[in-house]
Every structure is written in structure tokens, then in C-alpha cells.
N, C-alpha and C positions, 0 to 999 in steps of 0.2 A: 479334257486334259487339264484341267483348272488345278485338279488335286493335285498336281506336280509340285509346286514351288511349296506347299503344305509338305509335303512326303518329304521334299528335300531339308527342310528344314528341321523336321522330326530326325530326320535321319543324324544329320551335323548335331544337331545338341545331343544326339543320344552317342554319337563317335566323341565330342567333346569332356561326357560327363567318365565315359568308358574308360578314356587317356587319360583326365584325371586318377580314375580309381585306382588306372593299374601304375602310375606315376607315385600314387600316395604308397601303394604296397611294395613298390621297388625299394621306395627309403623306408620304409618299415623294417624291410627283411634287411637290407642295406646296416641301419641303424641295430638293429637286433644281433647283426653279425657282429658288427663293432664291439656290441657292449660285451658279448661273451668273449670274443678277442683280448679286450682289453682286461676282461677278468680273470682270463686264460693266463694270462702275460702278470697279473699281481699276483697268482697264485704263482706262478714260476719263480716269481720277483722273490716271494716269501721263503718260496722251500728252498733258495739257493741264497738266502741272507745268510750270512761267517753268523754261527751264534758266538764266535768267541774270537773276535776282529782282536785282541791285543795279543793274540798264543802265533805265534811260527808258524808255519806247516811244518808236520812232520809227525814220529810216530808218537809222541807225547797227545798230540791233541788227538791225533786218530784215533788213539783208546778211547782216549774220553767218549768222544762223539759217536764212537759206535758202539761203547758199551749200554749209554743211553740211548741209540737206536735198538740194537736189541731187546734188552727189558723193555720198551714199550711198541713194541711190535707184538698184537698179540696172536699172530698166524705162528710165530717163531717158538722155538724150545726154550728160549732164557726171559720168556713173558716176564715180570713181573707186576702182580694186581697194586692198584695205585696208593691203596690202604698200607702196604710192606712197603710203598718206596720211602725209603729211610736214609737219610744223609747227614754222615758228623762232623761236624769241622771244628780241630783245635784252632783255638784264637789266637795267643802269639803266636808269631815270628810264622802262622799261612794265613793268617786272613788279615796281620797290621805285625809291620816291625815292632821288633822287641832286644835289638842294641842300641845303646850299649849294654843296660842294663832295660827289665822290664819296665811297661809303663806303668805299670800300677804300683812301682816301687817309686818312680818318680814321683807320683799324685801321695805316697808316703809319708817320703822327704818332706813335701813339700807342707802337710798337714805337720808333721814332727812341728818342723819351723815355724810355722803359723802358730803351735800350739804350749810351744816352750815356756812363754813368762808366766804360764799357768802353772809350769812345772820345773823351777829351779834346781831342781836334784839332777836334771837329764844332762846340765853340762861337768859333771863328774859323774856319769853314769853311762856305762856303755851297753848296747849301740847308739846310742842316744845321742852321746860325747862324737863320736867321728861322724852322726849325721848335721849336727848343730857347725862343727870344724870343717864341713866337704871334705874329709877324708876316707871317700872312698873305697879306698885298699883296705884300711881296717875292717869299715864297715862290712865288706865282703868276708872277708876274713872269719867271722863270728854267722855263717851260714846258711843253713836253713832254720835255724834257732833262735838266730839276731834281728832275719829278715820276720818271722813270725812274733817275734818283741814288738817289732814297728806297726806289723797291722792292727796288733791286738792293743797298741796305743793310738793309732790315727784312724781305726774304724769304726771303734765299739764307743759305749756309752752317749748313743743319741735312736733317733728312732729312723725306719727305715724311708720315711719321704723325705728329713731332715738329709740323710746320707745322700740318698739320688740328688737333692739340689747340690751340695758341697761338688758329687762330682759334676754334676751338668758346670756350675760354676767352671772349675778346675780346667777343664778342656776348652772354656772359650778363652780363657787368660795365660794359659802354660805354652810351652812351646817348646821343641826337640831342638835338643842343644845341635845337632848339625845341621837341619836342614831350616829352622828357626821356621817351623810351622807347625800348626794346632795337632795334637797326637792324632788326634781321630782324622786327619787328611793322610796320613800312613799306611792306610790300608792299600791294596793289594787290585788292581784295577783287572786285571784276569782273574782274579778267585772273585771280585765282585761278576764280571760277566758268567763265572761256572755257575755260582749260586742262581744266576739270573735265569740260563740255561738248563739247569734240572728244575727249578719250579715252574720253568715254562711247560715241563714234560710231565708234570705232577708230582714231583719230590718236593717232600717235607725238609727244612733244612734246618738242624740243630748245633749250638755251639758246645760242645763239649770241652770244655778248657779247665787249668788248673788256675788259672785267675779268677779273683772274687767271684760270686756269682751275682750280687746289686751290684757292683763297681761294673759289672760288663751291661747289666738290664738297663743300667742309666742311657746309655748311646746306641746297643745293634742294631737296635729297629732303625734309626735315622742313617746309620752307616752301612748297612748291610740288609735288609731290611727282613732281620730275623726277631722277631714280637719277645718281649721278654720270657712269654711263656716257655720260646724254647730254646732259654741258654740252661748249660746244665756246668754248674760251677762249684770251684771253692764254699766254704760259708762255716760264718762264724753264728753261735748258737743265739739264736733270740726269745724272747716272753713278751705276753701280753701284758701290760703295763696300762695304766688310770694315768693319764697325764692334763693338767686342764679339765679337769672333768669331760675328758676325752678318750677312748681307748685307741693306745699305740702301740705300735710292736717296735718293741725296741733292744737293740743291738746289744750283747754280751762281750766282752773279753774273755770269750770263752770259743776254740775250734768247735766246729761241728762237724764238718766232712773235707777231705783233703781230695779230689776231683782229676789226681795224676797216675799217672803210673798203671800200676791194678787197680785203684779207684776209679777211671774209667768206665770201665765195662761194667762196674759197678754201680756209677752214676747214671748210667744209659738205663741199664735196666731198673733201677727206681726211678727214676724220671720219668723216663721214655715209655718203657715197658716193649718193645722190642727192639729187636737186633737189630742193627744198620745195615745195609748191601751197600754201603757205600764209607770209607771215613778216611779222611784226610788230616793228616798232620806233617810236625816238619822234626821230630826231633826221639831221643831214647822215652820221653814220657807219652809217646804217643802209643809205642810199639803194640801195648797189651791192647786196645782199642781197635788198632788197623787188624793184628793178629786175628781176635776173638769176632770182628766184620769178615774178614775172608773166610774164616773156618765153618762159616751156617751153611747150609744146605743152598744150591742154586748158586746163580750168577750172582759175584760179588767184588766189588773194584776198591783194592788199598792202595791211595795215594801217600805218597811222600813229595813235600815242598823241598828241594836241594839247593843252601844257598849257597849262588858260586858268583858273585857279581859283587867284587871289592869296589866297584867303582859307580854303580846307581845304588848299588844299597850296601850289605856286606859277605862278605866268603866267607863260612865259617863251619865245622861240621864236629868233627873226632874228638879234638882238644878245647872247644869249647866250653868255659864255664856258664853260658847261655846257650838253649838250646845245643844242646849236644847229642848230636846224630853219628852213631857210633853202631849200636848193637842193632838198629834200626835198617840203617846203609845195608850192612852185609845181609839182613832177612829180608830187605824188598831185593836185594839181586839174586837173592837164592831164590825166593818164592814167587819170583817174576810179579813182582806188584809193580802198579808204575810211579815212576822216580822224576819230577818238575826240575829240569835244571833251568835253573831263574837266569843264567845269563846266554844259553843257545834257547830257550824256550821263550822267552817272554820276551814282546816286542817295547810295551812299557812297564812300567813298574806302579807308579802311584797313580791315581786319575791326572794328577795338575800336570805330568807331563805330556799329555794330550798336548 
């Protein structure tokens, strides 16, 4: 009987070793369960993130959100492959204020005046004369012919990395006579989260505006984070040029391409090289762009920005001599495009009001 307390002892370490094992595989499966739990729970977290925390509820943003649900759903009928996802966006007055007058008229001005004692003849010579006086009202007065005088004197005759510093300059020193802060803090803090929102979903996002085209390549990458490559802009004509025994491209007093109206769709397709399913703007120069986007074949979404908030920013649409949304208004209500009312849609307006 001597084997006993030998047997009993085998037995105990081998119950002992057993309870460990099956103890270590409880928290195993225990711990395993968690982890997929909790991955379970950041995947929830994720798909029920607000992609656009500054928009309302309501059916403004609903469009939005389910038209890019749809096109990138590709079990659905309104698929769209990620190579065609194409998105426009005019820069004044929907992606940065643009009253009281534009900014790149202020950056103008402000070049005129900077650049006057070089050229005494401008204080008897108009527009010159009522930009040098702040006389505003004149200077309106004299057009789109007076305003195209100004550029063709405060853009031209330098080269084109010369130009980008004057504007990088310009923006960190200027400031918007209302709200006395830098133009490029202006922009539009829901059109920065759409943008943010369809490049999450694989849209391309390009600026199509009637503002310069280097006056805009100096800042969208830092303020919207659109690469110069794809703003599709104004532009005055340039040449290669020996400068320093350097070769530069430098700046004409000469138009090249005017990037409004029917220029647009014109500017897309030499830039771009296809159609948009997607284009946003805010005003009558957009209209041929948002039109010539919805008319392509397949699912396609025309936005219009509607400003109606006299009081964070400005209310302004029919009768305006900026951005005027007139011929625009009645063909997104007729043609059911969706219409941004900036003071029932938008929760802020600039980022700084966070």
C-alpha cells in the first residue's frame, strides 16, 4: 500500500497543472472576447462618426450623405468607379467670403498702393485715381474693365515664385475690414468638412473659380487641402524668360483665360479632362458648371451655397453686385439641385467659431 501517498500525489500535481491550464484558457477566450468586443464597439464608433458635425440635420445634409453613400456603394445602380469620382468647387463666396468686395481685389488694392511711387501718372489716372483716394464707388463704377486694369497692373511683370511670395506675404499681414482677421481664416468650416468627407470616400477635389489661378495655388493646399495641381483658375499669359542666368516664367500683362461663366466647363475639360458628378458654387457664374455637371450620364449632385445670414456672415443673392445668384436660384428649384441655406443649415460658419 506504500504506492498510495506516491499516486496521491501524482494525481494533486496533475489536478493542479489541469486547473491551471483550463484557468489560463478561460482568460484567453475571456480576453479574446474583449478584444473583438471592443473592435466591434470602434468599428460602430467609426461608421456612426457625424462626417459633417458643423451641417444641421435635415434634408440639406441628407442629400449630401446619401448621394456619396450611394455612388460608393458598389452592389447599388448609381456605383460610381473612383477614377470618375470628380468634385468642383468655385472658391468665392462657397469655399471663403468674398464681401464686401473680392479678396483678391483687396490683395489689388493693396499691391496698386504699395506700388504707386513707381508710377506717378496713377494719381490722375483712372482706376488707379479712386484706388490710391479709397474711393470705392468710382472704382466699382469702371467694371469689369477697371477691375481687369488693376490686375494687369498689380500681377504681371515679375516671375511666377516672385508672385506666390508677394501673396504668401499679403495674407499673413492683411486683414478683412469686418472681422479684422487674416482672409484665409474666412473660409467656410462645413465646405472644409464636405471636402474632407468625399476625399475620405475617394473624390478628387478641384477648385474651379473665376479668381487668379497662382493668386489661389499660393494658399489651397494649406487651407483646404487642395495641391495646386488642382485649382483650375483665371490666368494671365506667361513666357519663359533668362533671368540671372536663370530660367523663369514670368508674368505678362496680358489675359489668358477668363475661368467664369461658360469658361468653366471649359476650364474643367482642359484641365481636368473630365466631367464632374459633383460641382458646387454660390452664385450666376457658376450656373454653366453645376448645369454642364448634372447633364452627364449617371448619378450627379449640383450644389448651390445660398447666403442668407446677415448676421455671421452676409444675406445676399438677386441684386447683388458680388456674387449674384439670380438665374442660378430659379434653375436649382426647378432642376431639384440642392440649395445650402447658410443660416437654417450651417451650425458655424468660419473654423475660429468653434
Amino acid at each position: 500500500m506504500s504506492f498510495l501517498p506516491s499516486f496521491f500525489n501524482i494525481n494533486r500535481r496533475s489536478m493542479r497543472i489541469a486547473l491551471i491550464v483550463l484557468t489560463l484558457s478561460v482568460m484567453a477566450s475571456l480576453w479574446i472576447g474583449c478584444t473583438e468586443e471592443s473592435k466591434n464597439q470602434e468599428d460602430l464608433n467609426e461608421s456612426t462618426v457625424d462626417p459633417l458635425p458643423s451641417w444641421n440635420e435635415g434634408e440639406t445634409k441628407k442629400a449630401i450623405v446619401d448621394f456619396v453613400s450611394e455612388v460608393t456603394n458598389e452592389e447599388g445602380g448609381n456605383f460610381i468607379p473612383v477614377e470618375d469620382r470628380i468634385a468642383c468647387f468655385d472658391n468665392d463666396g462657397n469655399l471663403w467670403s468674398e464681401q464686401p468686395m473680392y479678396f483678391q481685389l483687396y490683395f489689388a488694392i493693396d499691391r496698386i498702393k504699395q506700388l504707386a511711387p513707381e508710377h506717378p501718372e496713377w494719381h490722375d489716372e483712372q482706376p488707379f485715381k479712386a484706388v490710391l483716394e479709397d474711393d470705392l464707388e468710382t472704382l466699382m463704377s469702371y467694371g469689369e474693365h477697371g477691375l481687369i486694369q488693376l490686375v494687369m497692373a498689380s500681377h504681371a511683370g515679375m516671375s511666377t515664385e516672385d508672385f506666390e511670395a508677394i501673396v504668401i506675404d499679403w495674407l499673413k499681414t492683411s486683414r478683412h475690414p469686418r472681422f479684422d482677421r487674416p482672409f484665409n481664416e474666412l473660409i467656410y468650416q462645413p465646405m472644409l468638412e464636405l471636402l474632407d468627407f468625399l476625399r475620405a470616400n475617394d473624390f478628387k477635389t478641384f477648385i474651379v473659380s473665376g479668381g487668379g489661378v497662382e493668386f489661389m495655388r499660393a494658399w489651397t493646399a494649406d487651407a483646404y487641402g487642395i495641391p495646386p495641381d488642382q485649382v483650375v483658375g483665371s490666368s494671365i499669359k506667361t513666357r519663359l524668360d533668362t533671368v540671372d542666368g536663370k530660367l523663369k516664367i514670368m508674368r505678362l500683362p496680358e489675359l489668358d483665360f477668363i475661368d467664369d461663366k461658360a469658361g468653366k466647363p471649359v476650364g474643367i475639360n482642359k484641365f481636368i479632362g473630365k466631367r464632374p458628378v459633383l460641382a458646387s458654387g454660390n452664385s450666376d457664374g457658376d450656373l454653366h458648371m453645376i448645369r454642364w455637371t448634372t447633364e452627364g450620364e449617371g448619378a450627379r449632385f449640383g450644389l448651390y451655397l445660398h447666403h442668407t445670414d446677415e448676421t455671421r456672415e452676409w444675406a445676399y443673392d438677386r441684386t447683388s453686385h458680388i456674387g449674384r445668384l439670380d438665374k442660378g436660384l430659379d434653375e436649382a428649384l426647378e432642376k431639384g439641385w440642392t440649395v445650402i441655406d447658410m443660416k437654417k443649415d450651417w451650425k458655424v460658419i468660419y473654423p475660429f467659431e468653434q
